[in-house]
C-alpha positions in Angstrom: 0.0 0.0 0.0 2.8 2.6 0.5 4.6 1.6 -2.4 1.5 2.7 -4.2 0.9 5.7 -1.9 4.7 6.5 -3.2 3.9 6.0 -6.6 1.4 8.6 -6.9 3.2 11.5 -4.8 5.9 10.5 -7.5 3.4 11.1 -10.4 2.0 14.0 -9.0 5.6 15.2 -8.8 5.8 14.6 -12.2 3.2 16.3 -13.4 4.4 19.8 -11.2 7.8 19.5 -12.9 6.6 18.8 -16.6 3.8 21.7 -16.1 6.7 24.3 -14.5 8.9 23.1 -17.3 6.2 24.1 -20.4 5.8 27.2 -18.5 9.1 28.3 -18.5 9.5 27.0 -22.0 6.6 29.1 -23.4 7.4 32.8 -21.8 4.5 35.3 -21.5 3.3 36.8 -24.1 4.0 39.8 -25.3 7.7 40.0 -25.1 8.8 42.3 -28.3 7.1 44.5 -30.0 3.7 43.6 -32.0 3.0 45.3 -35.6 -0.3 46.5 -36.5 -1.0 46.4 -40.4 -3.3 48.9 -41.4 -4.4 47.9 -45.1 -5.3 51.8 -45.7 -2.9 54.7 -46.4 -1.9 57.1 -43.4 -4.5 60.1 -42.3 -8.0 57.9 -42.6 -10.2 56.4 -40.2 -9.1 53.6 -39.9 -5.5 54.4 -39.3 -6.6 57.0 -36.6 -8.1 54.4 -34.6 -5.3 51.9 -35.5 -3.0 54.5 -33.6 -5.3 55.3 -30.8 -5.8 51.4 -30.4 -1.9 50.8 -30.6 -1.2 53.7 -28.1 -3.7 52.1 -25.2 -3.0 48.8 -26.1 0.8 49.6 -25.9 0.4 51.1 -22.4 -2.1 47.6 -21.1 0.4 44.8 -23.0 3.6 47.2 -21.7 5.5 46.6 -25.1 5.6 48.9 -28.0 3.0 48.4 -30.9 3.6 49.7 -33.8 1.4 50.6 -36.7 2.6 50.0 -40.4 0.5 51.1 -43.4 0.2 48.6 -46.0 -2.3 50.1 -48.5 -3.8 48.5 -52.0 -5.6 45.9 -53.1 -8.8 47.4 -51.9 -6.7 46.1 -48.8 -6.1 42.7 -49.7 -2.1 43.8 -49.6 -2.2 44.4 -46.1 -4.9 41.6 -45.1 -2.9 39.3 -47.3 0.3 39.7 -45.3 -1.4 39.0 -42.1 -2.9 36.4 -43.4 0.3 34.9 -44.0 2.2 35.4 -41.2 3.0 33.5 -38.0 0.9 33.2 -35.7 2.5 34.0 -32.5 0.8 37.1 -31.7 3.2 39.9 -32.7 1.4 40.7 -36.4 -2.0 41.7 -36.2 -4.6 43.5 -39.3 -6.5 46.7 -38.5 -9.6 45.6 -40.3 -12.3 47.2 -42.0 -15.5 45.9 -44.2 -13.3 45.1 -47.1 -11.6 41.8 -44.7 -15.5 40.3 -45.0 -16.9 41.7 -48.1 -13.8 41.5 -50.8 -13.6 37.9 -51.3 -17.5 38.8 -52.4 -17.1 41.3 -55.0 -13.6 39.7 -56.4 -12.7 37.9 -58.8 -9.6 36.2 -57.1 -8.3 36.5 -53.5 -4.7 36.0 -52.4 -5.7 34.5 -49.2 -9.8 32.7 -47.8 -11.4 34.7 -45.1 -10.8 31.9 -42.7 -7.1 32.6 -42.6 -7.9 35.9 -40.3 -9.7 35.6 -36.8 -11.8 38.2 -35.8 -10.2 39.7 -32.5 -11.7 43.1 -31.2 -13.5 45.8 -32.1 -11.8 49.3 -31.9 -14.4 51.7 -33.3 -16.3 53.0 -36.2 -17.2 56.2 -37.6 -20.9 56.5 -38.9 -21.1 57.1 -42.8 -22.9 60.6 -43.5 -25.1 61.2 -46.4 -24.0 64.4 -48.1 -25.3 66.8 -50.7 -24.5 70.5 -51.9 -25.2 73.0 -49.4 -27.8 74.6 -51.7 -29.3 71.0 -52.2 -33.2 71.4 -51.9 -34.0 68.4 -49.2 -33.8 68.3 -46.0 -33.7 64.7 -45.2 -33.2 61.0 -46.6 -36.9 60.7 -46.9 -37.1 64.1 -49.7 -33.7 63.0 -51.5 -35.2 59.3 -52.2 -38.2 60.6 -53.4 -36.5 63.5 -56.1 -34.1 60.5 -57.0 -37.4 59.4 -58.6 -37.9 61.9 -60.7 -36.4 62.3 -64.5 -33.0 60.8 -64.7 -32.2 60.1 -61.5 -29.5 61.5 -59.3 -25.2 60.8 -59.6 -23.8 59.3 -57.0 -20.1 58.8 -56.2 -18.2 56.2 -54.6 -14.8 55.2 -53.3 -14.7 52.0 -56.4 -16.1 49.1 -56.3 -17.0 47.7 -52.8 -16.6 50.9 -50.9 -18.4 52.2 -48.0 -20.2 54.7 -50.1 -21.2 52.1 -53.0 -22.9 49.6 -49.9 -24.8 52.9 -48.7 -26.3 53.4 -52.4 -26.3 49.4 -52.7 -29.1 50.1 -50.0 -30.5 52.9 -51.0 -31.2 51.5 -54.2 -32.7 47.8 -53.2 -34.4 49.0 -50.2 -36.0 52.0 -51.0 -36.2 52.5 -54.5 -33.6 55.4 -54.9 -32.5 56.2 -58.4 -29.0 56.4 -58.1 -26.5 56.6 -61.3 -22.9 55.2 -59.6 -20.0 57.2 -60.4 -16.9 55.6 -59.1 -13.6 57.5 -57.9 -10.4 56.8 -56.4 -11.0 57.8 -53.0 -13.2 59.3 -50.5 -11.9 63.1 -50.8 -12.5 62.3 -54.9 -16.1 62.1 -53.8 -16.5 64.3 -51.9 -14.3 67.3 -54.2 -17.1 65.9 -56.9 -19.8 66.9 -54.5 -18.3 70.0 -54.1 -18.2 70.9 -57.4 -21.4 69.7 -58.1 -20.3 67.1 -60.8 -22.4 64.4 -58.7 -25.6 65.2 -56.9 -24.9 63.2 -53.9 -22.1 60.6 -51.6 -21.5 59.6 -48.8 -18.1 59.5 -46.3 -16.8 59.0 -42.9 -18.0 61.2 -40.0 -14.1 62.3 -39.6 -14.2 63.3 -43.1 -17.3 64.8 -43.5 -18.2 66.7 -40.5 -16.1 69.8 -41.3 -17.6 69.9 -44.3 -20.8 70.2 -42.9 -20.3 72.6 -40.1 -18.4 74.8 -42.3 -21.6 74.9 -44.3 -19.7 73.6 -47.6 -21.9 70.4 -47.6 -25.6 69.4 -46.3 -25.7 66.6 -44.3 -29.1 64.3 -44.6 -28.8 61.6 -42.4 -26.0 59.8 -40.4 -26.4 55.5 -41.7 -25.5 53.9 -38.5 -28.4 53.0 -35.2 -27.2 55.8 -33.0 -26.4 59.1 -33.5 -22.8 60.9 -34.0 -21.5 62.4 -30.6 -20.3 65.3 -32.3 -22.7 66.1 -34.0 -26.3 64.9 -32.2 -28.0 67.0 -34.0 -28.2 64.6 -36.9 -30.5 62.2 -37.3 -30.2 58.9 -38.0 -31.5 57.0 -41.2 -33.1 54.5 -38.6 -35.2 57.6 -36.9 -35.8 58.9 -41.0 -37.7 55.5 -41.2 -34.7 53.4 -43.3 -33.7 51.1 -40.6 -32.6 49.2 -43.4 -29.8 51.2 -44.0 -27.5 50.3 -41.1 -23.3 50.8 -42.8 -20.3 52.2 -41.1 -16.8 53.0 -41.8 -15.7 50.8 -39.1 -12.3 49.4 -37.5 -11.3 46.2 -36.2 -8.7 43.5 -35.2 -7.6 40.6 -36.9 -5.5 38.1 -36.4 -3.7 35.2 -38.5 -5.2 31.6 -38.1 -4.2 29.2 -35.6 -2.9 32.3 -33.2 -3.3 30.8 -29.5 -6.9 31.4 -28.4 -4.9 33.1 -24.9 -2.9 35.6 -26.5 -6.4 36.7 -28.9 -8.1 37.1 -25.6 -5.3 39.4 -24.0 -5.1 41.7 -27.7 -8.9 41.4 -27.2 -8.7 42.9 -23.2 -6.7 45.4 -24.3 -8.3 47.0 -26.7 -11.5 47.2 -25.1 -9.5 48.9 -22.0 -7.8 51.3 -24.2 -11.1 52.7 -26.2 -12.3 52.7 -22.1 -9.8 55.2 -21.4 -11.0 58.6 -21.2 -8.3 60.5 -22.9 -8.4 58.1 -25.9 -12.4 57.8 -26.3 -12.7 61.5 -25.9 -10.5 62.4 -28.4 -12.0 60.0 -31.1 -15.4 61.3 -30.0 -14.4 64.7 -31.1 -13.8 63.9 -34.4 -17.1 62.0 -34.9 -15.5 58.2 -34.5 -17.8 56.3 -31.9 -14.6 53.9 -29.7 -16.4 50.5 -28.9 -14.1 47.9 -27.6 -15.5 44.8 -26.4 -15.1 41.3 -25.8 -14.0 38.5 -28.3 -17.2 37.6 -28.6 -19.3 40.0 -29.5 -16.6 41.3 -32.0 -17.4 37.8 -33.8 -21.1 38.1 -33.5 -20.6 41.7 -35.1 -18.6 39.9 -38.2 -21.0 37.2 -39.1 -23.9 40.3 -38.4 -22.1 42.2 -41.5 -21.4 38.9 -43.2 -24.7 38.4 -43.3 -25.6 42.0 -44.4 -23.3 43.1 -46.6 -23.7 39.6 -48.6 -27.6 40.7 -49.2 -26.6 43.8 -50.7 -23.6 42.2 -53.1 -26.5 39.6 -54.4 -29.4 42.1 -54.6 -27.2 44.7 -56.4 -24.7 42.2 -58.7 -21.8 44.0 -57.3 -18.7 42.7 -58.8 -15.0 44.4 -58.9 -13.9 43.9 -62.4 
C-alpha cells in the first residue's frame, strides 16, 4: 500500500515538474514589439483608430506596438500579409468591411477569409449622407423621393465595394432610390465631386465629413449607422428617418492570423477594449465623430457574421462585382 501511496506522490511530482517546465519553456506573451498592419494609407479612419488602439494597447500589454500602413488591393495587400504570417501574436490587421466583403465582390483573393480571426472591435465612424449645401431636401426621406424623378440623381463612390457604394447598394434595393454610380479613387475624390457639383450626392466618414458640414460647404441628410454621431447629435439617423434598413459604417477592427493561441487573442482582445475605455483616448476619437467601442472576443465575432450576413444581401441584390 505505500509503495503505491509513493507511486502517486511521485506522479503527481511529475506532473508539477513537466507543467513548470512548459511554463518556463513558453514565456508570456507579449515580449517584443507587436506590428499593427493597417491595409489603408496614413491620415484615414481607420488608421486613426489603429494608432489610438496601438497607443492604449501599448500602455495595457507594456511593449511597443507599432502601426505599419500597407495600402492597395482594396486592402487585400495588407490583409494578405497577415494572413500569412505566423501566428505568435506579434502581427495583427487593422480591419475594415473590405476583410468580409472582398472575397465577395472579387474575382480572385490572395488569401480565404478563414485565414484571419476576428479579435476586437476598436471603433467606427458612422457614414454621413451628403449633398450640396444649396441642395433642396432636407432629409433622406425628400432625397429618395427626387431621386425618382427624371433621370435620377449621380452618386459617387470610393470603387467598387466601398463604403459609399454599400450605402447606395441600399439605397437603391431597399427603398427605390434612383441612383447613377459614379466611381472614384478615394473618398476626398467624392467628396471634391460633390463639391463641385459634378455628382448630386455621396457619402463618407464622419471624420471626413463633419467639417464639411459645419463649415456649411456640404448638407448633411442623415447619419447611416443606429445611433447618433457624438459630435454632431444634432443629426438624425436613417433608422429615426424611417430606413432602418440602411445600417453601414466606416468601421475598424482587429484581426488576427489563423491558428494564433486562443490566450494571446483574448489578451489583444482585453486590451483594446481597455484602451477605447480610457478617457483621454475615447474622448478624443469622439471629437472627431469616430464612436470607440471595444468589447469582448465575442461579440466582436457576432458583429462579423452580423455584417457577413448583411453586406452579402446587398452584393447579391445589387450584382456587385469588382472587375
Amino acid at each position: 500500500m505505500r509503495s503505491i501511496h509513493r507511486l502517486g506522490a511521485a506522479a503527481a511530482l511529475a506532473a508539477a515538474l513537466f507543467t513548470t517546465a512548459s511554463a518556463q519553456a513558453e514565456p508570456a506573451w507579449p515580449t517584443k514589439p507587436i506590428r499593427m498592419i493597417v491595409p489603408f494609407s496614413a491620415g484615414g479612419a481607420n488608421d486613426l483608430m489603429a494608432r489610438a488602439a496601438a497607443e492604449g494597447a501599448s500602455k495595457v500589454l507594456g511593449r511597443p506596438v507599432i502601426v505599419e500602413n500597407k495600402p492597395g488591393g482594396g486592402t487585400t495587400l495588407g490583409a494578405d500579409l497577415v494572413a500569412k504570417s505566423a501566428p505568435d501574436g506579434y502581427t495583427f490587421l487593422i480591419s475594415a468591411a473590405g476583410v468580409i466583403s472582398n472575397s465577395m465582390i472579387k474575382k480572385t483573393m490572395p488569401y480565404k477569409d478563414a485565414d484571419l480571426t476576428p479579435v476586437a472591435m476598436i471603433g467606427l465612424a458612422p457614414s454621413v449622407v451628403l449633398v450640396p449645401a444649396d441642395a433642396p431636401y432636407k432629409d433622406l426621406k425628400e432625397f429618395i423621393a427626387a431621386s425618382k424623378k427624371g433621370d435620377g440623381f449621380h452618386w459617387a463612390t470610393a470603387g467598387t465595394g466601398s463604403t459609399p457604394h454599400f450605402v447606395s447598394g441600399v439605397l437603391q434595393t431597399k427603398y427605390g432610390a434612383k441612383l447613377d454610380i459614379i466611381p472614384y479613387k478615394s473618398g476626398s475624390e467624392s467628396i471634391n465631386a460633390v463639391l463641385a457639383k459634378q455628382v448630386d450626392a455621396t457619402s463618407e466618414a464622419s471624420i471626413v465629413a463633419l467639417p464639411f458640414v459645419k463649415s456649411g460647404k456640404l448638407k448633411a441628410l442623415a447619419d447611416t449607422w443606429t445611433s447618433r454621431i457624438s459630435a454632431y447629435p444634432e443629426l438624425s439617423t436613417a433608422t429615426e428617418q424611417g430606413f432602418g434598413d440602411l445600417r453601414i459604417a466606416h468601421w475598424a477592427g482587429v484581426h488576427a492570423p489563423k491558428g494564433t493561441p486562443p490566450a494571446i487573442l483574448d489578451k489583444m482582445a482585453a486590451a483594446i477594449d481597455a484602451a477605447m475605455k480610457t478617457p483621454d483616448i475615447a474622448n478624443r476619437l469622439k471629437a472627431v465623430g469616430i464612436e470607440p467601442i471595444g468589447g469582448t472576443r465575442a461579440a466582436f465575432n457576432k458583429f462579423v457574421d452580423e455584417e457577413r450576413a448583411r453586406l452579402g444581401d446587398v452584393v447579391k441584390a445589387t450584382g456587385m462585382k469588382d472587375e
